[in-house]
Structure formats: structure tokens, C-alpha cells
MOPAC internal coordinates of N, CA, C and O (Angstrom, degrees):
PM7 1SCF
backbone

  N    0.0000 0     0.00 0     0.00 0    0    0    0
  C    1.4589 1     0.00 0     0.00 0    1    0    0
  C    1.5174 1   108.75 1     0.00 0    2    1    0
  O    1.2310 1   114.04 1   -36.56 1    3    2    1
  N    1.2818 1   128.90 1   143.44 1    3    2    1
  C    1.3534 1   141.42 1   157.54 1    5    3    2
  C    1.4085 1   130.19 1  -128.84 1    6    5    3
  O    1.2310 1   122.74 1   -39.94 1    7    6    5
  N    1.3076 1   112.36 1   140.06 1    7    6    5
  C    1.6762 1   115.54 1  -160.46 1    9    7    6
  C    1.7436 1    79.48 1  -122.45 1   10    9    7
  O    1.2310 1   131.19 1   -41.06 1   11   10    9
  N    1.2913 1    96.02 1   138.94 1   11   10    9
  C    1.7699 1   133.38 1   162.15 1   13   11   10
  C    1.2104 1   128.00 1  -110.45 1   14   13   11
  O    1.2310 1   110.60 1   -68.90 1   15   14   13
  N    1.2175 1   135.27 1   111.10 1   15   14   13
  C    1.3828 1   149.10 1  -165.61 1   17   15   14
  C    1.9129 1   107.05 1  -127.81 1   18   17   15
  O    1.2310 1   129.84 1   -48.83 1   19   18   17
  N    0.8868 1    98.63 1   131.17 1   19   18   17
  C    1.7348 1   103.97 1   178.19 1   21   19   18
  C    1.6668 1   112.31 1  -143.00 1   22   21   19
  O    1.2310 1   136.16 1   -29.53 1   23   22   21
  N    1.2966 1    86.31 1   150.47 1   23   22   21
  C    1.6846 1   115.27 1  -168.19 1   25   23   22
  C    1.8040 1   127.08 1  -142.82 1   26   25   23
  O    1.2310 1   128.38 1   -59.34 1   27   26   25
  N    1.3358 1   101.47 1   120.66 1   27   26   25
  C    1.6781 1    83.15 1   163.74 1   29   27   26
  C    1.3497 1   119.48 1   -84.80 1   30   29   27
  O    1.2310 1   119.81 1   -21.36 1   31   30   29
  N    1.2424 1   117.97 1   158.64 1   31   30   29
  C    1.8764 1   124.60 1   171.37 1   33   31   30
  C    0.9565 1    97.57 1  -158.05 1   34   33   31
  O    1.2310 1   112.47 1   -48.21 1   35   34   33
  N    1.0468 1   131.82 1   131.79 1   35   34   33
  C    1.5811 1   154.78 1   142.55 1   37   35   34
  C    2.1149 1   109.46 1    57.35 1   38   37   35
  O    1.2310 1   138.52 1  -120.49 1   39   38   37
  N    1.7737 1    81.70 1    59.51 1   39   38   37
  C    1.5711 1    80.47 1   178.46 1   41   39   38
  C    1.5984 1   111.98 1    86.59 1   42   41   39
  O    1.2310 1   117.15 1   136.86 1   43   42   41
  N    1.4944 1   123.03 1   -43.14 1   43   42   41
  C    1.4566 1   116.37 1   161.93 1   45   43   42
  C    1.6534 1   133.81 1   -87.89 1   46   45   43
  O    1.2310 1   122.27 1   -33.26 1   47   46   45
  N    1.3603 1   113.26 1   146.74 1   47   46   45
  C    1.6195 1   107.17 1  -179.88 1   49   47   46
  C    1.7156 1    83.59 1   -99.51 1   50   49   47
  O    1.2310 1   133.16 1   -33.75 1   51   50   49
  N    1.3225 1    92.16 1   146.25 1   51   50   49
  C    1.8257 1   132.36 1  -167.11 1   53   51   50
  C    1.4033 1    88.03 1  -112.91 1   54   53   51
  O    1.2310 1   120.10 1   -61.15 1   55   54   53
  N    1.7243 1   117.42 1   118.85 1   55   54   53
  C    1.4150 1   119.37 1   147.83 1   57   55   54
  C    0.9735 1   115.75 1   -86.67 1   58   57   55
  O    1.2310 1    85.64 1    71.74 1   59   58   57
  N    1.1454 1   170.81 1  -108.26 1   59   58   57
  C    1.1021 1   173.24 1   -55.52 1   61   59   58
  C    1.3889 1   132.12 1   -29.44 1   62   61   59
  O    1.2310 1   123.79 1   -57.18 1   63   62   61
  N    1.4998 1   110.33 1   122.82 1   63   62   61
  C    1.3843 1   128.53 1  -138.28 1   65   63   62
  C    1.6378 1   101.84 1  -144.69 1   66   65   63
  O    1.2310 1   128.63 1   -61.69 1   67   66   65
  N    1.5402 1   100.97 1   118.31 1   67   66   65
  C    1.5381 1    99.75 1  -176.09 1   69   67   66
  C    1.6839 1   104.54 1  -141.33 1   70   69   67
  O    1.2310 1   123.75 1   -34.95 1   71   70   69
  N    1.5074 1   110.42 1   145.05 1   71   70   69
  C    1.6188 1   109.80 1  -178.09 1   73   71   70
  C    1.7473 1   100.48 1   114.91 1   74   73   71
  O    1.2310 1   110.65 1    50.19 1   75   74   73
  N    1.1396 1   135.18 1  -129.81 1   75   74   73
  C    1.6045 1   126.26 1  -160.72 1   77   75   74
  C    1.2275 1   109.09 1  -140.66 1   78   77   75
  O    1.2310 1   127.97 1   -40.42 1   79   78   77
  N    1.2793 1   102.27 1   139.58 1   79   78   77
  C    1.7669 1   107.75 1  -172.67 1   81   79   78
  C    1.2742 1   115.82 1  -108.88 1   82   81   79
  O    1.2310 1   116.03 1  -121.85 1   83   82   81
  N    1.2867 1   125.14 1    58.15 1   83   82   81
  C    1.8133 1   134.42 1  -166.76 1   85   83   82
  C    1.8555 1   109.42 1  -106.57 1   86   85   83
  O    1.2310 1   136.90 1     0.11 1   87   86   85
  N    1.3352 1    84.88 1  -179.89 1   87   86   85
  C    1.9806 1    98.52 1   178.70 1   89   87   86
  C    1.4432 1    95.11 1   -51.93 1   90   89   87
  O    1.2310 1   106.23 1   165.16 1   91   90   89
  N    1.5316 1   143.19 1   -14.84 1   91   90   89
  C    1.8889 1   121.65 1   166.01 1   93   91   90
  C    1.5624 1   131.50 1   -90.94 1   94   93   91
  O    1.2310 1   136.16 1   168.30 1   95   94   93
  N    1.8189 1    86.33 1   -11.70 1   95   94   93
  C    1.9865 1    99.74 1   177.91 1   97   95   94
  C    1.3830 1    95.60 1  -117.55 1   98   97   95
  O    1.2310 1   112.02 1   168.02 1   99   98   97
  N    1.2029 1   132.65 1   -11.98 1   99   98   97
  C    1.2169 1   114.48 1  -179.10 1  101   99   98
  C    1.7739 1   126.35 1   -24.50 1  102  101   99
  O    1.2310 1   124.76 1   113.12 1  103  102  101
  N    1.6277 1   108.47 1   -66.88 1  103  102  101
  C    1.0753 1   126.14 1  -169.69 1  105  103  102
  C    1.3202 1   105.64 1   -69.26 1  106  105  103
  O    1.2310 1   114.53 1   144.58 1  107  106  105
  N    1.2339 1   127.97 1   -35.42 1  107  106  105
  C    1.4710 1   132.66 1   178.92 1  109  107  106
  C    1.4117 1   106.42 1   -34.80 1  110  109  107
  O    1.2310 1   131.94 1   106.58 1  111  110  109
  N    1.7376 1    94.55 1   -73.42 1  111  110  109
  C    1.4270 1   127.03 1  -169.39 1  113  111  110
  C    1.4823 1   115.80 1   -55.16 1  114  113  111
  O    1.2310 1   123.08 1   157.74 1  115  114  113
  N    1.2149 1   111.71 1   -22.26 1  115  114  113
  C    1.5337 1   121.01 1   174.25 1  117  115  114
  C    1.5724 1   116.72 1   -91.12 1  118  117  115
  O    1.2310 1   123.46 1   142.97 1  119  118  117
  N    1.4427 1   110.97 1   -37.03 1  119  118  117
  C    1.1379 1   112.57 1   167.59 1  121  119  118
  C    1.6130 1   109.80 1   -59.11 1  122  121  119
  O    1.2310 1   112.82 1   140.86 1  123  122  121
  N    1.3172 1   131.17 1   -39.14 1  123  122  121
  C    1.3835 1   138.01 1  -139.75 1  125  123  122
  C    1.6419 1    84.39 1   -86.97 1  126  125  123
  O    1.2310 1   118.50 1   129.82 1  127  126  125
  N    1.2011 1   120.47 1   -50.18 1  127  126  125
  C    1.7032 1   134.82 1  -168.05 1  129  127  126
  C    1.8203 1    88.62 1   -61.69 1  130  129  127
  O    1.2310 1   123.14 1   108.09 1  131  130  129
  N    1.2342 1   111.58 1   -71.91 1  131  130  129
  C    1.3132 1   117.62 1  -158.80 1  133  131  130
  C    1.5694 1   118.64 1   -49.61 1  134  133  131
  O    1.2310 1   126.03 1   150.99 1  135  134  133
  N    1.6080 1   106.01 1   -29.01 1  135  134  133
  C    1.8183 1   107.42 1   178.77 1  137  135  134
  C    1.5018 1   101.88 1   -93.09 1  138  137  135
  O    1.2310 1   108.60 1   154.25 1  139  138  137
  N    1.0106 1   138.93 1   -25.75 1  139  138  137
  C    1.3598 1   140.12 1   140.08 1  141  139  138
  C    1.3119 1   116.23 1   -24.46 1  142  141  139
  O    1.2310 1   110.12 1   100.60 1  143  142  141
  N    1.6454 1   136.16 1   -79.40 1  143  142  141
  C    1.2341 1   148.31 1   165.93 1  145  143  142
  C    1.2026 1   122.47 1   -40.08 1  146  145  143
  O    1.2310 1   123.97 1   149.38 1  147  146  145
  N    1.6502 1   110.00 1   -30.62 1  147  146  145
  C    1.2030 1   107.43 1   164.17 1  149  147  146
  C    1.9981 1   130.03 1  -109.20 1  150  149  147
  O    1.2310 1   126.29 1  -159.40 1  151  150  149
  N    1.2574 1   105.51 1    20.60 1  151  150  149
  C    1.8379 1   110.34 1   154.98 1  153  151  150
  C    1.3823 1    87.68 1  -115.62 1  154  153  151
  O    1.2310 1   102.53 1   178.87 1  155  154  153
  N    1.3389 1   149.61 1    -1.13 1  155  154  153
  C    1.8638 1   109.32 1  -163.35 1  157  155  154
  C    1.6279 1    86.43 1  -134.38 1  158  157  155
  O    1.2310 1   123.95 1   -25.02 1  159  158  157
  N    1.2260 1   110.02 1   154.98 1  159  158  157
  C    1.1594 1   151.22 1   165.39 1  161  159  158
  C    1.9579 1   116.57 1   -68.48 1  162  161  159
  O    1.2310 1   126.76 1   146.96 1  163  162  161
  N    1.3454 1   104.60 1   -33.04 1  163  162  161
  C    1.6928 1   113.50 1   169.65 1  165  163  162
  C    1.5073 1    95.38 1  -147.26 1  166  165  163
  O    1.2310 1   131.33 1   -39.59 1  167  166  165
  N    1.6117 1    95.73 1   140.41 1  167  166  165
  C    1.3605 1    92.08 1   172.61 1  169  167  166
  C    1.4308 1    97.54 1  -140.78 1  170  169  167
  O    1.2310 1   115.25 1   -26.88 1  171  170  169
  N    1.2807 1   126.62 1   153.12 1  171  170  169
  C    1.5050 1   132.94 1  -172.92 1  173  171  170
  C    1.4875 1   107.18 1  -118.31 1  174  173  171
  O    1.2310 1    94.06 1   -56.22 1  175  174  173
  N    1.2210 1   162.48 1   123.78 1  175  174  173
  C    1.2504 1   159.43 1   146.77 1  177  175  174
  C    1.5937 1   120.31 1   -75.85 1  178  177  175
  O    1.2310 1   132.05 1   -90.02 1  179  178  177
  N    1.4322 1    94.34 1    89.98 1  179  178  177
  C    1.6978 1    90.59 1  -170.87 1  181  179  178
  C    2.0017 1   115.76 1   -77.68 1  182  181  179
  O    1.2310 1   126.99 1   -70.40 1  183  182  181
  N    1.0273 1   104.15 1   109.60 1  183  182  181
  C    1.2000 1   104.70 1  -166.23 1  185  183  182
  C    1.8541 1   111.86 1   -95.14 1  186  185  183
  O    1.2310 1   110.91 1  -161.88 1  187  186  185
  N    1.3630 1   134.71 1    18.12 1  187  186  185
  C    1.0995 1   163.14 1  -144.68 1  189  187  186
  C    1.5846 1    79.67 1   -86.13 1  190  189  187
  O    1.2310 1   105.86 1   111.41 1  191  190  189
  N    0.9905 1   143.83 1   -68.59 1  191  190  189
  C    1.6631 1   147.33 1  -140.21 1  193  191  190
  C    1.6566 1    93.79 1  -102.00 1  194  193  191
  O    1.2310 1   117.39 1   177.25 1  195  194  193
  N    1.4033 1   122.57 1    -2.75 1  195  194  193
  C    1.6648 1   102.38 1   166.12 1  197  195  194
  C    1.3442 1   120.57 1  -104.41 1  198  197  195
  O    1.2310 1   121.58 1   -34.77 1  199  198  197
  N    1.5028 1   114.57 1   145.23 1  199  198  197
  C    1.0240 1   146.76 1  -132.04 1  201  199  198
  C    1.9837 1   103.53 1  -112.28 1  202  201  199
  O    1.2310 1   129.97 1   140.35 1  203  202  201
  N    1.4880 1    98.39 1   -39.65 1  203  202  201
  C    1.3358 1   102.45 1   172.56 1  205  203  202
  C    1.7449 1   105.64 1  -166.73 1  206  205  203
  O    1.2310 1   112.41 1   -27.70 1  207  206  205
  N    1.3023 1   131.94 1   152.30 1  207  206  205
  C    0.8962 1   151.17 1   128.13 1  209  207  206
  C    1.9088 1   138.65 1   -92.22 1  210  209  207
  O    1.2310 1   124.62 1   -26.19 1  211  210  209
  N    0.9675 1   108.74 1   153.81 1  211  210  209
  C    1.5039 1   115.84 1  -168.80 1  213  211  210
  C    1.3923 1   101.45 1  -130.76 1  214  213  211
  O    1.2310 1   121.42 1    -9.66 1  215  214  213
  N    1.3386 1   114.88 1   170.34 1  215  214  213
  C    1.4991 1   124.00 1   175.62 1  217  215  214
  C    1.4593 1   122.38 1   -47.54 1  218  217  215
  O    1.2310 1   123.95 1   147.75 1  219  218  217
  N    1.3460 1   110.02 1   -32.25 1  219  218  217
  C    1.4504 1   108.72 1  -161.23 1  221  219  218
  C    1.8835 1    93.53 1   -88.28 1  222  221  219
  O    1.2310 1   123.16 1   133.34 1  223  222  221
  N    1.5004 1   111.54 1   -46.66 1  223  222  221
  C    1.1848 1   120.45 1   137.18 1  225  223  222
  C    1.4354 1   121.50 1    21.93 1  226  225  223
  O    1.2310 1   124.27 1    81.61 1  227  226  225
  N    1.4377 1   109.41 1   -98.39 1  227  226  225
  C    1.3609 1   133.26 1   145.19 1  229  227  226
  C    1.0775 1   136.30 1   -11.27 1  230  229  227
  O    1.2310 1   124.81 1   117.81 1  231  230  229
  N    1.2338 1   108.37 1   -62.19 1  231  230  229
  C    1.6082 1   124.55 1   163.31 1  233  231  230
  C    1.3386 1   130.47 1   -57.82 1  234  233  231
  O    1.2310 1   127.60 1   156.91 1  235  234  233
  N    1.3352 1   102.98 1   -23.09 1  235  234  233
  C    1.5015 1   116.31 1  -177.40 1  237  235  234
  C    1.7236 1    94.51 1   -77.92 1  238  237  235
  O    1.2310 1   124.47 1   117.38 1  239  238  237
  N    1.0697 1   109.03 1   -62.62 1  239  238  237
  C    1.1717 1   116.15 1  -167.29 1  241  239  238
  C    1.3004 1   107.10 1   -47.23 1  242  241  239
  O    1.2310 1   109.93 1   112.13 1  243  242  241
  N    1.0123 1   136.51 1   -67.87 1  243  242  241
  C    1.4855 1   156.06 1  -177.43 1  245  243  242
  C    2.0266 1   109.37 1   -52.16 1  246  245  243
  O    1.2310 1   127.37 1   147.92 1  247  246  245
  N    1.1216 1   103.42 1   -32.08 1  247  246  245
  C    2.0844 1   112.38 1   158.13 1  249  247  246
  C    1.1036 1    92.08 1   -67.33 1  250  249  247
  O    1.2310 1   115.67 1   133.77 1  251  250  249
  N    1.1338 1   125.83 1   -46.23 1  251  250  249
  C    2.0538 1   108.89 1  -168.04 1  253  251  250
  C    1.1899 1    95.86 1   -76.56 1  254  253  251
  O    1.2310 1   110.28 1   138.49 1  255  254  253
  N    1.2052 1   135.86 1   -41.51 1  255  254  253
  C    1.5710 1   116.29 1  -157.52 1  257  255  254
  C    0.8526 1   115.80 1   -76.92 1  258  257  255
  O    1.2310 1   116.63 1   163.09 1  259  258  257
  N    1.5356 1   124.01 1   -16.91 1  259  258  257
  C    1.6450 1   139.61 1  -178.75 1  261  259  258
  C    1.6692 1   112.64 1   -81.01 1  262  261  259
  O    1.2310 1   124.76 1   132.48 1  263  262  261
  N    1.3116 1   108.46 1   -47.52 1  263  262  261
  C    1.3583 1   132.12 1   162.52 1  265  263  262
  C    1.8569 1   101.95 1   -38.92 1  266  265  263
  O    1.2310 1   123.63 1   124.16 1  267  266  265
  N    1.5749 1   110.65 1   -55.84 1  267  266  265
  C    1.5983 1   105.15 1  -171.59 1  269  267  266
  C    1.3741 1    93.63 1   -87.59 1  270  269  267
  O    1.2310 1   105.76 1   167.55 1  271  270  269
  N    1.6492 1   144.01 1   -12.45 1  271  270  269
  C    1.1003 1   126.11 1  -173.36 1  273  271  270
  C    1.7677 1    98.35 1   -76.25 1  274  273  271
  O    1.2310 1   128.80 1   137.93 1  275  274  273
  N    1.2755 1   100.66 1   -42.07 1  275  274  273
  C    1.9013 1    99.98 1  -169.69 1  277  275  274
  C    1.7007 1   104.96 1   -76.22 1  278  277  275
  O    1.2310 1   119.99 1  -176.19 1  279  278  277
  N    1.2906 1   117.62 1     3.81 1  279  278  277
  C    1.4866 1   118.71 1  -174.69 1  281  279  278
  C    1.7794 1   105.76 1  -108.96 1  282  281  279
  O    1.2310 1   127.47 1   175.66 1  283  282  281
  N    1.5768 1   103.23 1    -4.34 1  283  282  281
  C    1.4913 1    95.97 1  -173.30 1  285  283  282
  C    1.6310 1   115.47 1    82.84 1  286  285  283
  O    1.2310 1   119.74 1  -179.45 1  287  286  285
  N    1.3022 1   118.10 1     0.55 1  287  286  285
  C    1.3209 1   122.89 1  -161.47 1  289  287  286
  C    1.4395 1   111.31 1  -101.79 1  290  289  287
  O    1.2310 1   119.33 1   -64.37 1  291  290  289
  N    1.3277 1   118.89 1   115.63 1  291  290  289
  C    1.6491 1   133.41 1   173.20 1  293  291  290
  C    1.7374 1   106.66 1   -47.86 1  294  293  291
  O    1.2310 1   122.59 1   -70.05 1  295  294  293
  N    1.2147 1   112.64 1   109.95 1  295  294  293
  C    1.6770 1   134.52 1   174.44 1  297  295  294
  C    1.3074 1   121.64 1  -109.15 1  298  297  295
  O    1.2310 1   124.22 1   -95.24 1  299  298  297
  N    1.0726 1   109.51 1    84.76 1  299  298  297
  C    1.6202 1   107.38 1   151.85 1  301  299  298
  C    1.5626 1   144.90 1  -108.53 1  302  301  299
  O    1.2310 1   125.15 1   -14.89 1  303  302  301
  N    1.1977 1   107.71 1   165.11 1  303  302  301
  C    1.7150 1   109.67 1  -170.07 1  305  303  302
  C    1.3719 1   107.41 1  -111.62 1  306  305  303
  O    1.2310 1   110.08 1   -58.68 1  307  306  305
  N    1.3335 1   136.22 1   121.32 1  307  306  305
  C    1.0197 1   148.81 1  -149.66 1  309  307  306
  C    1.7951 1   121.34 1  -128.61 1  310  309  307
  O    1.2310 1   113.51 1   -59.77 1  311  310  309
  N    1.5325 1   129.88 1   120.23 1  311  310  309
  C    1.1957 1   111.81 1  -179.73 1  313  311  310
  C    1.2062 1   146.07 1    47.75 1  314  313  311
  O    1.2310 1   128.86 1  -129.70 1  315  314  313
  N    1.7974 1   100.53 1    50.30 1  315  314  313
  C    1.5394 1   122.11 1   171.49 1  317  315  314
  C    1.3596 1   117.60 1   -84.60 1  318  317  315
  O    1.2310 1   127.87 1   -44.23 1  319  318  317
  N    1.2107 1   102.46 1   135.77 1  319  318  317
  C    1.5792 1   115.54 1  -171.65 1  321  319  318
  C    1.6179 1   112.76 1   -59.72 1  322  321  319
  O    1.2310 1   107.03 1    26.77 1  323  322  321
  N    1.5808 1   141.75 1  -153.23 1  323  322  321
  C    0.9106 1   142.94 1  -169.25 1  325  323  322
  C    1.6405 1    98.47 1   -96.55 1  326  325  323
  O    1.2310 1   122.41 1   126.94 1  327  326  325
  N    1.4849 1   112.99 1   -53.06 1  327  326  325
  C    1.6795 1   130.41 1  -165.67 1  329  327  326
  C    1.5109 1    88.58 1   -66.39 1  330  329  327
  O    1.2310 1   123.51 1   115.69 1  331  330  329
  N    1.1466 1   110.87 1   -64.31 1  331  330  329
  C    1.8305 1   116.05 1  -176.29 1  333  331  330
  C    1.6665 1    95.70 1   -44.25 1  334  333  331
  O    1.2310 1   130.57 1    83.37 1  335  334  333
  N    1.1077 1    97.21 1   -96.63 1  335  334  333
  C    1.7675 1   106.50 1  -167.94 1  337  335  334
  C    1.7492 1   102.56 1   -24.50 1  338  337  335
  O    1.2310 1   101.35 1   126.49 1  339  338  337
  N    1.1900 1   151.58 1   -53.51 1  339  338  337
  C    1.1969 1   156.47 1   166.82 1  341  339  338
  C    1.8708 1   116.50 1   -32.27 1  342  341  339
  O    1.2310 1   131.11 1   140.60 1  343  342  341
  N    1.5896 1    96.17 1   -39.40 1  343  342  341
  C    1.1574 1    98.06 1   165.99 1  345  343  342
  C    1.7051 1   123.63 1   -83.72 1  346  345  343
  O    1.2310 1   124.44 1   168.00 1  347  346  345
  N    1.1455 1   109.09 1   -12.00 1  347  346  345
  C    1.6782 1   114.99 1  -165.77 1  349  347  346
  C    1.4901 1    94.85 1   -97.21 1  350  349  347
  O    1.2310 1   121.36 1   162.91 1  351  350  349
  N    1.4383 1   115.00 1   -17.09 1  351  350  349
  C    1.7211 1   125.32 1  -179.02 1  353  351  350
  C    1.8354 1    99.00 1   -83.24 1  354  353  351
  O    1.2310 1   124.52 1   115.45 1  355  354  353
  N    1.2046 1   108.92 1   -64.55 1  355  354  353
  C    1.5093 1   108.07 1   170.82 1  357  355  354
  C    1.2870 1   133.58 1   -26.14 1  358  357  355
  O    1.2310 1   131.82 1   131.72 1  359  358  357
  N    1.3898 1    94.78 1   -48.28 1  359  358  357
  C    1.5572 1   107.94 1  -163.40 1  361  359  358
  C    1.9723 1    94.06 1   -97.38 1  362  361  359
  O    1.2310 1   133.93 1   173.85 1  363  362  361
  N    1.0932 1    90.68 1    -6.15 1  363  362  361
  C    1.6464 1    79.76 1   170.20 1  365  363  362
  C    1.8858 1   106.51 1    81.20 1  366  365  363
  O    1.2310 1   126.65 1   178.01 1  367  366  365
  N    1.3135 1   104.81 1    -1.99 1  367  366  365
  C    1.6245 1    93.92 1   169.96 1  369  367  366
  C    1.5776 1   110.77 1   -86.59 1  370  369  367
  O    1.2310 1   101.89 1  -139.05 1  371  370  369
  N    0.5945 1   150.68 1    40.95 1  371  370  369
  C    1.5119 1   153.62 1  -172.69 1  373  371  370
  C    1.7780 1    87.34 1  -123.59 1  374  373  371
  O    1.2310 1   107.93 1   157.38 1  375  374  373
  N    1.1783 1   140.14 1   -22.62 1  375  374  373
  C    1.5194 1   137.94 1   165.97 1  377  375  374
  C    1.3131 1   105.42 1   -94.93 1  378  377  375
  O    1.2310 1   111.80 1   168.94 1  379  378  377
  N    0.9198 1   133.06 1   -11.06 1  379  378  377
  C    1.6043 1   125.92 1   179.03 1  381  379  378
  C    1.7873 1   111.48 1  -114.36 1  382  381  379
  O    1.2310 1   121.02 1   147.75 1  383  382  381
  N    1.0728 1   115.66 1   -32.25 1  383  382  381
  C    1.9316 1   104.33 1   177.46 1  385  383  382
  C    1.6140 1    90.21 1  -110.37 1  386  385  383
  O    1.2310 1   133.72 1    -6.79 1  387  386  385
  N    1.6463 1    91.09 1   173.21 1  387  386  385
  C    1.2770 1   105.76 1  -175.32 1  389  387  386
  C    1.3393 1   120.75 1  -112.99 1  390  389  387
  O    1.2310 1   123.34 1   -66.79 1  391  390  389
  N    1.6580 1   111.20 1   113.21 1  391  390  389
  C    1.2565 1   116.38 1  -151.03 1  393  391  390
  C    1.9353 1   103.05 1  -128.65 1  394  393  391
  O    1.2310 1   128.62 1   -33.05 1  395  394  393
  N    1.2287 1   101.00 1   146.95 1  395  394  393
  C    1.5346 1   109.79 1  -158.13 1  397  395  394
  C    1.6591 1   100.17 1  -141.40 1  398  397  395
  O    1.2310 1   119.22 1   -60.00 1  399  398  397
  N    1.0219 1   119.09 1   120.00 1  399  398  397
  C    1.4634 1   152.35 1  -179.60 1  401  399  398
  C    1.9814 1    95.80 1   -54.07 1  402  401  399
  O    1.2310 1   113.22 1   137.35 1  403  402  401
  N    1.3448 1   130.42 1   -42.65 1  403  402  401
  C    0.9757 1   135.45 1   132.38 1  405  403  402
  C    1.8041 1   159.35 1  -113.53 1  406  405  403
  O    1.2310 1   120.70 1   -12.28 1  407  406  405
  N    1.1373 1   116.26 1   167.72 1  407  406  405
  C    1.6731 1    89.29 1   175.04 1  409  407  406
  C    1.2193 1   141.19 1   -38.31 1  410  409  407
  O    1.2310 1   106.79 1   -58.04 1  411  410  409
  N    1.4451 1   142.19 1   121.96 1  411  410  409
  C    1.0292 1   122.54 1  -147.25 1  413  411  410
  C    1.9026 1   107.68 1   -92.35 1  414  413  411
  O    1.2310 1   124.00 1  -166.12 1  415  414  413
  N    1.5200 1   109.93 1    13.88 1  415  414  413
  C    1.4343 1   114.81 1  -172.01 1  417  415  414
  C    1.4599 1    98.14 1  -137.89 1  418  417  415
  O    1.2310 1   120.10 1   180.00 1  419  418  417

């Protein structure tokens, strides 16, 4: 299960997304990133409250970021845990999106 919560602060919309990012939230979680990316100008994905991600996971994340890369739109990844962050190191996205230990607003 995954719960989505959103916020503006200081010029950025805040997703924030806590609980598991697998083949049953996938689409959620991508949808949630993607309508985000597409009204705001910065968007932050606070990932502080997830617990795990999976491949498909991944993917979601990475449609949004492409989505804000072809929209002109500032994307960041925000407050991944140890298990999370391990996976974004693995897979080698931790060199390709832009990810920040905290909020970036």
C-alpha cells in the first residue's frame, strides 16, 4: 500500500509518498509524480516515509522525471531511507536524477 500527500512550500509542490512502491503502487505512484510534473514548475518527491521500492518502483519514478525533463520542470528526489537509497545506488540512478538528502525548499 502507498499513501500520497501533497503540498506547496516555497515555490515547490511536495509529493510525499510513504509505504511500498511495487507491481500494486506502481501506477499510483507514477500517476501521483506525473500530475504533479505536470501543473508545477518544481516538484520535490519526498520519499522519507518509504519503506521499500522495487523495479517497477523505479520506473515510475524515472517516467516522472522524464515527463519533468521534457516539460522543463525542476525534479527532485528527496529523503530516501537507507534500504531505498541502496536501491537507487544499485541501479545506478542515484547518478542520473537529482537526489538530495533533504528538501530542497
Amino acid at each position: 500500500m502507498i499513501q500520497v500527500t501533497e503540498e506547496t512550500r516555497n515555490g515547490w509542490r511536495i509529493v510525499a509518498v510513504s509505504g511500498r512502491a511495487d507491481h500494486e503502487t506502481a501506477d499510483a505512484l507514477e500517476a501521483a509524480l506525473r500530475s504533479a510534473v505536470e501543473a508545477n514548475s518544481k516538484v520535490a518527491a519526498d520519499f522519507s516515509g518509504l519503506t521499500y521500492i522495487s523495479s517497477i518502483g523505479l520506473r515510475s519514478v524515472v517516467q516522472a522525471a522524464r515527463a519533468a525533463q521534457t516539460r522543463g520542470c525542476e525534479f527532485a528526489i528527496c529523503g530516501l531511507s537507507g534500504v531505498v537509497r541502496k536501491v537507487f545506488e544499485v541501479s545506478g540512478l542515484d547518478q542520473v536524477l537529482k537526489i538530495h538528502g533533504e528538501l530542497p525548499c
